[in-house]
N, C-alpha and C positions, 0 to 999 in steps of 0.2 A: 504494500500500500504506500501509495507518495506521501509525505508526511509534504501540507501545503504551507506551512510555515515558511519554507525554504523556498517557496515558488517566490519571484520578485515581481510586481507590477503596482501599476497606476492606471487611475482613468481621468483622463484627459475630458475633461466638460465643456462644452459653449452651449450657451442661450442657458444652464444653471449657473446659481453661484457657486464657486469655488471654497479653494482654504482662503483667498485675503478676499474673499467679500465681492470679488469681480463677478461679472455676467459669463467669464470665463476661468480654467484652469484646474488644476490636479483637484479632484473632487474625494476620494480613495486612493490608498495606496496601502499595500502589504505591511506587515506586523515589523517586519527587518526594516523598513523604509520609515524611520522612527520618527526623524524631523519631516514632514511632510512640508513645513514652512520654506525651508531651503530645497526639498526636491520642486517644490513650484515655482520658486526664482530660478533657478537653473533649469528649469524646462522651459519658463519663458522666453530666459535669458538665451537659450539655443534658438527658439523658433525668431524669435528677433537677427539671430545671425544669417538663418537662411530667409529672412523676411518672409516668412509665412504668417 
């Protein structure tokens, strides 16, 4: 049996709010992804690099 603790992921939201309150961004993320606050600046912060 996969023990899902160790599975890694996030879910990416638009048009709900997020972790900082936006109409967008990381909405969920896994038990090991502990700071959620900094995994949503760094995913912003990447989609800003490929201007998406």
């Amino acid at each position: 049996m996969m023990n899902i603790k160790n599975l890694l992921y996030w879910v990416f939201t638009s048009g709900e709010r997020g972790i900082h309150g936006l109409d967008w961004g990381v909405k969920h993320a896994s038990e090991y992804l502990d700071d959620r606050q900094k995994l949503d600046s760094d995913y912003r912060a990447l989609l800003r690099d490929f201007e998406v």
